[in-house]
mmCIF file of the N, C-alpha and C atoms, coordinates in Angstrom:
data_MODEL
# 
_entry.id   MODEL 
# 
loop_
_atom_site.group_PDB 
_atom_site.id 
_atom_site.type_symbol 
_atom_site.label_atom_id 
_atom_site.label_alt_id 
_atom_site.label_comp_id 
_atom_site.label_asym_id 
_atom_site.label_entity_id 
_atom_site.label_seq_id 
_atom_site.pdbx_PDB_ins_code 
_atom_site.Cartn_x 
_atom_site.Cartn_y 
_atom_site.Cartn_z 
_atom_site.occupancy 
_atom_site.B_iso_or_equiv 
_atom_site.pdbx_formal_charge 
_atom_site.auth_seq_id 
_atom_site.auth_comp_id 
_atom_site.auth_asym_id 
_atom_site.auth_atom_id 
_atom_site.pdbx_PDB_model_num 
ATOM 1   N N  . UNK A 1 1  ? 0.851   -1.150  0.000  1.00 0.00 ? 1  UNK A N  1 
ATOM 2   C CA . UNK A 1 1  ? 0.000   0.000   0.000  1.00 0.00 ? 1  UNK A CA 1 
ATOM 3   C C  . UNK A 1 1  ? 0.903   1.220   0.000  1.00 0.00 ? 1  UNK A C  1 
ATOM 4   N N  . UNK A 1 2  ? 0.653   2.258   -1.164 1.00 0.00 ? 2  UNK A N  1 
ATOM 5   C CA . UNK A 1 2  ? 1.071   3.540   -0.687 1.00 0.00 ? 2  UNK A CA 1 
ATOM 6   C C  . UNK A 1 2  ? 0.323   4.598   -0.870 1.00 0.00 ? 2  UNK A C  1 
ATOM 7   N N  . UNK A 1 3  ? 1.173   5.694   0.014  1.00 0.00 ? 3  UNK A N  1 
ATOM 8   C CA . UNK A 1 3  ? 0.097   6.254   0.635  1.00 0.00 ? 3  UNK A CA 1 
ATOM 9   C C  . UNK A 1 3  ? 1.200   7.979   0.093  1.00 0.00 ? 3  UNK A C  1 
ATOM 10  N N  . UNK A 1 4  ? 1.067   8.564   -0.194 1.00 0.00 ? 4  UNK A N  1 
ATOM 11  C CA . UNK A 1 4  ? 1.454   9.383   -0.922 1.00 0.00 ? 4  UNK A CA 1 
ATOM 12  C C  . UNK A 1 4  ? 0.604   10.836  -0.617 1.00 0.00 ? 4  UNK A C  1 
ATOM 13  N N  . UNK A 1 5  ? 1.831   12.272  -0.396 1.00 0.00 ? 5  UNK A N  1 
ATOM 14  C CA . UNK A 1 5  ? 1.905   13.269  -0.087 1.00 0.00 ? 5  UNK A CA 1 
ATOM 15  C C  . UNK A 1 5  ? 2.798   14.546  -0.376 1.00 0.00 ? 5  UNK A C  1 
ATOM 16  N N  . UNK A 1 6  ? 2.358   15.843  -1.304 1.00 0.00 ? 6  UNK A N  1 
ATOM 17  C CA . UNK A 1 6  ? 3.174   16.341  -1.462 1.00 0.00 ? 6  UNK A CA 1 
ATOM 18  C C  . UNK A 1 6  ? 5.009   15.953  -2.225 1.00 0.00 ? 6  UNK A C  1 
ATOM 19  N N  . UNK A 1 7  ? 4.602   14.922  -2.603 1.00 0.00 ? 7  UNK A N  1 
ATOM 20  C CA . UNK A 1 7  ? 5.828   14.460  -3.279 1.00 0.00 ? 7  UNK A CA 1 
ATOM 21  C C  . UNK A 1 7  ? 6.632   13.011  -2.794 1.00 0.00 ? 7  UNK A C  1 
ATOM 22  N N  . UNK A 1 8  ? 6.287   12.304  -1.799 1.00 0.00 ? 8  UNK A N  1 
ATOM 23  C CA . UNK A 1 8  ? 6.792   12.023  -0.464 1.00 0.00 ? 8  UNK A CA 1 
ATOM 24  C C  . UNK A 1 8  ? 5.630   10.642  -0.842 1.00 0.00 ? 8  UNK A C  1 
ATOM 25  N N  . UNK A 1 9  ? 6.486   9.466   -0.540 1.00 0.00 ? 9  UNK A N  1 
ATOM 26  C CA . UNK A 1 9  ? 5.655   8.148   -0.060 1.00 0.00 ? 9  UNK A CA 1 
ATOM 27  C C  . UNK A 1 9  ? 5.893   7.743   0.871  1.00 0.00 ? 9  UNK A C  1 
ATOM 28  N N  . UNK A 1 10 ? 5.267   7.227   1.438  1.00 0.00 ? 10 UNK A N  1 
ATOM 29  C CA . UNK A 1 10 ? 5.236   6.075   2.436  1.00 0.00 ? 10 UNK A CA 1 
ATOM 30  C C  . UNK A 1 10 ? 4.601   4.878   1.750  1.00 0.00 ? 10 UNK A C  1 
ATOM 31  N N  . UNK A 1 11 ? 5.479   3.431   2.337  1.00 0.00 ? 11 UNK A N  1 
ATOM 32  C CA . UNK A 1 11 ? 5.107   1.979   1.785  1.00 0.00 ? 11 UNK A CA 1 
ATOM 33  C C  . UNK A 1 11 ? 4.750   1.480   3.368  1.00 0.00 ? 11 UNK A C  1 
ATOM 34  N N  . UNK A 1 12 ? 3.374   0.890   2.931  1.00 0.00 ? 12 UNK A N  1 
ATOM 35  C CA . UNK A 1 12 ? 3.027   -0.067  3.859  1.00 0.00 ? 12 UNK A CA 1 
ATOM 36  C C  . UNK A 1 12 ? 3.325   -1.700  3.682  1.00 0.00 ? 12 UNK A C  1 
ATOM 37  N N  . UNK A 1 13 ? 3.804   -2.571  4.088  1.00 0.00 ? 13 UNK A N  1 
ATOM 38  C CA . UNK A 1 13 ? 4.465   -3.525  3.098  1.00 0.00 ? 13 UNK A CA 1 
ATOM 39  C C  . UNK A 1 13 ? 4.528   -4.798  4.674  1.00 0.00 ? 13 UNK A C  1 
ATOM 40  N N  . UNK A 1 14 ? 5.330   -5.412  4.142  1.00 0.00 ? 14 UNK A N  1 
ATOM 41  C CA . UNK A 1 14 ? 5.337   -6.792  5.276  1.00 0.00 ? 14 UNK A CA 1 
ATOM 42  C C  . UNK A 1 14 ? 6.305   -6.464  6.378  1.00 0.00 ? 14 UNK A C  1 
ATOM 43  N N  . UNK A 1 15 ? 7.509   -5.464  6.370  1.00 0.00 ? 15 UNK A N  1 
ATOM 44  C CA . UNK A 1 15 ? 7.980   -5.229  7.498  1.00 0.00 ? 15 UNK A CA 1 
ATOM 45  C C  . UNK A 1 15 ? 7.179   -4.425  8.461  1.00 0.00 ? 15 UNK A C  1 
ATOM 46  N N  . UNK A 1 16 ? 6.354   -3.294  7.818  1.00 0.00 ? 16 UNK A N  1 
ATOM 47  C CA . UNK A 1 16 ? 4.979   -2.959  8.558  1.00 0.00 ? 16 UNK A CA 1 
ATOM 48  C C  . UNK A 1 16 ? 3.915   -3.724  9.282  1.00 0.00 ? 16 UNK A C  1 
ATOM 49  N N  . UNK A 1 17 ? 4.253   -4.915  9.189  1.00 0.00 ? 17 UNK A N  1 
ATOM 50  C CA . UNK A 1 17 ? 2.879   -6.170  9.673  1.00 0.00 ? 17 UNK A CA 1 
ATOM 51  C C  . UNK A 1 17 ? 2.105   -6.055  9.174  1.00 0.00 ? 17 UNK A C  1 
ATOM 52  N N  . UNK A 1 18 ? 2.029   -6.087  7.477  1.00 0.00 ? 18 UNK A N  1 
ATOM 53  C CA . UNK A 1 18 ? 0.778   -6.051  6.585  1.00 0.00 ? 18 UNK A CA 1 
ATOM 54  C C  . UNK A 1 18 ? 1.386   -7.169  5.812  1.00 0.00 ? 18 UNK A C  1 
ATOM 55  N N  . UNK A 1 19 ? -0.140  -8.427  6.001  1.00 0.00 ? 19 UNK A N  1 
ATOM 56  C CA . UNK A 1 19 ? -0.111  -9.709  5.113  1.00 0.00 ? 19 UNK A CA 1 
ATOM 57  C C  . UNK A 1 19 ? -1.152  -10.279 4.959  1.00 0.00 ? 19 UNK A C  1 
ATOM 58  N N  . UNK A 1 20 ? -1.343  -9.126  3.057  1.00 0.00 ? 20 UNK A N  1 
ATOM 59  C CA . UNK A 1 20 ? -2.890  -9.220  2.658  1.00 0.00 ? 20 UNK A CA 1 
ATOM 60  C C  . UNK A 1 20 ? -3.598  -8.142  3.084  1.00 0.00 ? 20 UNK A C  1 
ATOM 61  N N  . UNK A 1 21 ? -3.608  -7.095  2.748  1.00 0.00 ? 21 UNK A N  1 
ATOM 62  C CA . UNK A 1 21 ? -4.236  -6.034  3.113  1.00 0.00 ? 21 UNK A CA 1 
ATOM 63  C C  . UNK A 1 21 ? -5.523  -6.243  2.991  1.00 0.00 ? 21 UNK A C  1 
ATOM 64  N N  . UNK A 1 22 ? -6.923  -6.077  3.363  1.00 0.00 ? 22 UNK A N  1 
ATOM 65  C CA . UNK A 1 22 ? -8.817  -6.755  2.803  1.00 0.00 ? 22 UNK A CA 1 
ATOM 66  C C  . UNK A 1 22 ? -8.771  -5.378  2.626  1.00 0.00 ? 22 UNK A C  1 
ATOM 67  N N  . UNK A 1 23 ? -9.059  -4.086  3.588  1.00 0.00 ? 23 UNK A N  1 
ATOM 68  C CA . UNK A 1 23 ? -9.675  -3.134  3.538  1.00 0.00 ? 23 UNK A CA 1 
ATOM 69  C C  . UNK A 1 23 ? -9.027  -1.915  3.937  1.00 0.00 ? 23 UNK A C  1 
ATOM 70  N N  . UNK A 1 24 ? -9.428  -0.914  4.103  1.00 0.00 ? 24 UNK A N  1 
ATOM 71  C CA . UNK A 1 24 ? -8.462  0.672   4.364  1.00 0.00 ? 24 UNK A CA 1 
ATOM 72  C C  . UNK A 1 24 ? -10.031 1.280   4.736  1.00 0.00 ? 24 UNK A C  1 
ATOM 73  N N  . UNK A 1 25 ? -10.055 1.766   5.544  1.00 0.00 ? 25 UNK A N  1 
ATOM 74  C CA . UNK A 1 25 ? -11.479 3.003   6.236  1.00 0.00 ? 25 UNK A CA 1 
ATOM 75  C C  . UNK A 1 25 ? -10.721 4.410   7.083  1.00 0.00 ? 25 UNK A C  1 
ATOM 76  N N  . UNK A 1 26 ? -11.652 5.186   6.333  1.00 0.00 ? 26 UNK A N  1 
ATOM 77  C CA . UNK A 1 26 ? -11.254 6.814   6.910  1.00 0.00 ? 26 UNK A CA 1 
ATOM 78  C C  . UNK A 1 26 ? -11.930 7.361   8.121  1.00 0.00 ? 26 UNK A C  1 
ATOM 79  N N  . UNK A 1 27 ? -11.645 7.468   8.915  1.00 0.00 ? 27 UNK A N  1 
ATOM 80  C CA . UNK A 1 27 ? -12.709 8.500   9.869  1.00 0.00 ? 27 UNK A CA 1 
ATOM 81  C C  . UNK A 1 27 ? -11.760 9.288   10.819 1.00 0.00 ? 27 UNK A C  1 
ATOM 82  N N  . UNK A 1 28 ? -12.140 11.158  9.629  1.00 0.00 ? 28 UNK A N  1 
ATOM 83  C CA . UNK A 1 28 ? -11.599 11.991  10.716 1.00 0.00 ? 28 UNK A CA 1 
ATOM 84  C C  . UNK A 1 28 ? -10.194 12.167  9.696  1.00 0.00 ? 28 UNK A C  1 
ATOM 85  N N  . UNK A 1 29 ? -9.213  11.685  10.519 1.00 0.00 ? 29 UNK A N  1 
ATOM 86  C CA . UNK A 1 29 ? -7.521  12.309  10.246 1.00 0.00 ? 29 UNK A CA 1 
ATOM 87  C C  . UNK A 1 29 ? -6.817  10.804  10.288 1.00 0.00 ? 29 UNK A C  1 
ATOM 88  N N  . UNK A 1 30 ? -7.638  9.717   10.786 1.00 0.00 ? 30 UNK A N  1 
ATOM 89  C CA . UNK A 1 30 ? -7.380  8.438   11.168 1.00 0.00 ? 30 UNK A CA 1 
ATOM 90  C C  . UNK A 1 30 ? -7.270  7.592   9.684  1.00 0.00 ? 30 UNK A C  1 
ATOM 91  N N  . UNK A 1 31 ? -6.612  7.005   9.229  1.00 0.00 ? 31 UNK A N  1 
ATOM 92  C CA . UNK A 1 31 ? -6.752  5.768   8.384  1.00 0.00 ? 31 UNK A CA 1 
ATOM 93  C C  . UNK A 1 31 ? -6.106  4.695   9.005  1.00 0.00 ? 31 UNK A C  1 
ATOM 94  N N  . UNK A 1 32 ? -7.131  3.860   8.647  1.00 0.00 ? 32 UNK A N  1 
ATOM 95  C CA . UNK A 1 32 ? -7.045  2.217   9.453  1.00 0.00 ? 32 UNK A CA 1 
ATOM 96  C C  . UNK A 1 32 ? -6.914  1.295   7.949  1.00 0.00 ? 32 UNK A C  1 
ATOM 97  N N  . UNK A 1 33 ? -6.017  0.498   8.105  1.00 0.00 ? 33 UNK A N  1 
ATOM 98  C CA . UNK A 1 33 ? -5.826  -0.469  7.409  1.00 0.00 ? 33 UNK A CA 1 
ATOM 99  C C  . UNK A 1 33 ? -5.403  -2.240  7.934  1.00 0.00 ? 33 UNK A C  1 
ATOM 100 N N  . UNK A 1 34 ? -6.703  -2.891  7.528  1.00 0.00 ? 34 UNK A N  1 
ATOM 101 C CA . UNK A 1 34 ? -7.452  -4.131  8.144  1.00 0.00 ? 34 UNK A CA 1 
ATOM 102 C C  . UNK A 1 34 ? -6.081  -5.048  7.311  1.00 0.00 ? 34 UNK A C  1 
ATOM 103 N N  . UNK A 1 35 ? -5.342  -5.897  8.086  1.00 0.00 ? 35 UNK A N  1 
ATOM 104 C CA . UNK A 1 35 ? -4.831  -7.186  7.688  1.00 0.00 ? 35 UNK A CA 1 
ATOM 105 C C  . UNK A 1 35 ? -4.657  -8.089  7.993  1.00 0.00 ? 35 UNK A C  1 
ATOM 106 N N  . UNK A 1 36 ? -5.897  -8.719  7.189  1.00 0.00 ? 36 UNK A N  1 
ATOM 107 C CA . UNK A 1 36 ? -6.718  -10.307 7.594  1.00 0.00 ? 36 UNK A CA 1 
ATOM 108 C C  . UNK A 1 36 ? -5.708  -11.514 7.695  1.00 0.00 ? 36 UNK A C  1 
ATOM 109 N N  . UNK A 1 37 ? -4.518  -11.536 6.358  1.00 0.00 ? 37 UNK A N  1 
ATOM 110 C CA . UNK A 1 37 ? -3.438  -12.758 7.151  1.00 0.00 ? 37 UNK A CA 1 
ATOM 111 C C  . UNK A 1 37 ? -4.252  -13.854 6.409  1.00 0.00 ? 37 UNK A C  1 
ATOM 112 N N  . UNK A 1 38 ? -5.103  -13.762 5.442  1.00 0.00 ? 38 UNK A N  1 
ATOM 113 C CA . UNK A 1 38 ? -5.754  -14.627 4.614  1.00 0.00 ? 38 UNK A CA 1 
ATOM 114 C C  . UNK A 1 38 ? -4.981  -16.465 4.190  1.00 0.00 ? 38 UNK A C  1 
ATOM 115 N N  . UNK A 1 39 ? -3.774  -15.394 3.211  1.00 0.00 ? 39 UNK A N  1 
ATOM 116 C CA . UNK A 1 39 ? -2.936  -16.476 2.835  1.00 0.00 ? 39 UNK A CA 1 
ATOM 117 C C  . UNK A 1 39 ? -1.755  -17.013 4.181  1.00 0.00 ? 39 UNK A C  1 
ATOM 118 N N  . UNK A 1 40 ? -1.320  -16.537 4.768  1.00 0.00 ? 40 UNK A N  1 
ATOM 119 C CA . UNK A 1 40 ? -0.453  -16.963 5.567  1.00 0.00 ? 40 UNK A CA 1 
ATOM 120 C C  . UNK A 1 40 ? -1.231  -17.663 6.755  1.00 0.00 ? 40 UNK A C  1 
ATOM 121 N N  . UNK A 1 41 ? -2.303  -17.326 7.243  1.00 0.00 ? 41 UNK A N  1 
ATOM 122 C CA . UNK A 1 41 ? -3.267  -17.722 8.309  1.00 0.00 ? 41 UNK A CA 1 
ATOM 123 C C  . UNK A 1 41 ? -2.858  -17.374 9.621  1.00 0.00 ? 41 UNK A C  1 
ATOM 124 N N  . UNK A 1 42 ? -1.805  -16.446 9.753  1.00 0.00 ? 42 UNK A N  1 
ATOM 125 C CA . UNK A 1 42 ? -1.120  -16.028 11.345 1.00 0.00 ? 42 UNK A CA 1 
ATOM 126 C C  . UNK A 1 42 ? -1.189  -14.597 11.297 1.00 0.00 ? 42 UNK A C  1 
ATOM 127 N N  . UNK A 1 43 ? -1.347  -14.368 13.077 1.00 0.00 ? 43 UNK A N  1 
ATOM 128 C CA . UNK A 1 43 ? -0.962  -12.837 12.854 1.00 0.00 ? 43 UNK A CA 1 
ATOM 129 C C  . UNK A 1 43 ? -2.258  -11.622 12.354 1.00 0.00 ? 43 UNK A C  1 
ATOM 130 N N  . UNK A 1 44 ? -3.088  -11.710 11.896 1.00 0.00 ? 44 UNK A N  1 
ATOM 131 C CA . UNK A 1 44 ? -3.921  -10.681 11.378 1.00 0.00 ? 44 UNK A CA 1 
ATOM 132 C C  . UNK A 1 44 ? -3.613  -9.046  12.503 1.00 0.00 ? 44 UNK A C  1 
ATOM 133 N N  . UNK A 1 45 ? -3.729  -8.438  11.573 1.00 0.00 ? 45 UNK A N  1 
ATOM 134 C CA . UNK A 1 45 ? -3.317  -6.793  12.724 1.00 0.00 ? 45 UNK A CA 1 
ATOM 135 C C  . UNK A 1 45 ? -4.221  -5.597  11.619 1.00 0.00 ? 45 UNK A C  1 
ATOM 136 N N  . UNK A 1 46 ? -4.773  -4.955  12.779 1.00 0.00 ? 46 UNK A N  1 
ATOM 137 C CA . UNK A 1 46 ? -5.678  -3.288  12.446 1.00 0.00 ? 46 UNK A CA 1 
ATOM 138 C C  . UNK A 1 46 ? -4.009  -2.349  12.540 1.00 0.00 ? 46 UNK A C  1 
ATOM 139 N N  . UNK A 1 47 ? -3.486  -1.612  11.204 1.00 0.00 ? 47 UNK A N  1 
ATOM 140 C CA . UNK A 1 47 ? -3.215  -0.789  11.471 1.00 0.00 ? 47 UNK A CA 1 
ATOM 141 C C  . UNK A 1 47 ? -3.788  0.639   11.233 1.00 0.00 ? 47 UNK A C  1 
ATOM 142 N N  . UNK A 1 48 ? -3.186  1.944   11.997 1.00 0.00 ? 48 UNK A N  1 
ATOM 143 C CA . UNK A 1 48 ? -3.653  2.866   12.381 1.00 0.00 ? 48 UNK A CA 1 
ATOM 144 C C  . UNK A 1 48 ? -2.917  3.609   11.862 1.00 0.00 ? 48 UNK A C  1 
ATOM 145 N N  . UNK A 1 49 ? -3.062  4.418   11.177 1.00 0.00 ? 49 UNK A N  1 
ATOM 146 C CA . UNK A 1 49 ? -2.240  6.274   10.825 1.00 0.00 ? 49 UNK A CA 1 
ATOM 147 C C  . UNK A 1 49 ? -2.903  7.105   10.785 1.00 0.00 ? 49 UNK A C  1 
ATOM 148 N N  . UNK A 1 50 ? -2.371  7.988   11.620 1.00 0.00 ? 50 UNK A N  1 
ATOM 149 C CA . UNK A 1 50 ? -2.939  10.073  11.816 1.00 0.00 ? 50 UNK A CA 1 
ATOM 150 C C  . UNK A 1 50 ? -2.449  10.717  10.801 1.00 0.00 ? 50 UNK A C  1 
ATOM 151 N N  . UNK A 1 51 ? -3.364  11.523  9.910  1.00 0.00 ? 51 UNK A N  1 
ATOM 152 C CA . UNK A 1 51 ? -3.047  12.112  8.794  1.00 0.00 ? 51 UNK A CA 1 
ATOM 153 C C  . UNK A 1 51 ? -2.509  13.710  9.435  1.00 0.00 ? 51 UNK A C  1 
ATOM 154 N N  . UNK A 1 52 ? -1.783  13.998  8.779  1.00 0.00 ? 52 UNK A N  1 
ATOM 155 C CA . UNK A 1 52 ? -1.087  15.565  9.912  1.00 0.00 ? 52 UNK A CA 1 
ATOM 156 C C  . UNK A 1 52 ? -1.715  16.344  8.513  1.00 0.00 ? 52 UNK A C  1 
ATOM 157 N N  . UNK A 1 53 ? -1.751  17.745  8.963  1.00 0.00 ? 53 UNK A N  1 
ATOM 158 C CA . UNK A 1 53 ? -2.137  18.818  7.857  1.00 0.00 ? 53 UNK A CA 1 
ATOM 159 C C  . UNK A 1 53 ? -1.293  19.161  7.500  1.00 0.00 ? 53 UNK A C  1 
ATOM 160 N N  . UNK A 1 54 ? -1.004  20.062  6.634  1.00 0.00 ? 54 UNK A N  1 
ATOM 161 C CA . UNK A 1 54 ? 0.015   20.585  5.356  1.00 0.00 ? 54 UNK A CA 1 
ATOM 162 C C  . UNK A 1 54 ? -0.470  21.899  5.363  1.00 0.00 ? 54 UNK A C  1 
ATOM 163 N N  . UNK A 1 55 ? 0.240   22.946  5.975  1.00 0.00 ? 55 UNK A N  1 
ATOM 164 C CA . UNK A 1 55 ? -0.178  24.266  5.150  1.00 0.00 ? 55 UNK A CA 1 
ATOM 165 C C  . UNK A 1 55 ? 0.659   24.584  4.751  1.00 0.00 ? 55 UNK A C  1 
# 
């Protein structure tokens, strides 16, 4: 997953504890990204990022 700003990425990837990403939901400044662990069957994890403002 990337997630991209002003020029600037960020990778969400398997050293992040993402395996199999299902879903991504917004609420607010918050993005949550659900990883179910489908294929591997271990481990599933909610991660969380605060979106900061830019002026």
């Amino acid at each position: 997953m990337h997630i991209r700003s002003r020029g600037t990425t960020t990778v969400l990837d398997a050293t992040g504890g993402l395996q199999n990403p299902t879903s991504v939901a917004l609420r607010g400044k918050d993005v949550y990204v659900l990883s179910a662990a489908y294929t591997t069957g271990s481990d599933p994890k909610l991660l969380r990022a605060r979106l900061r403002t830019h002026r």
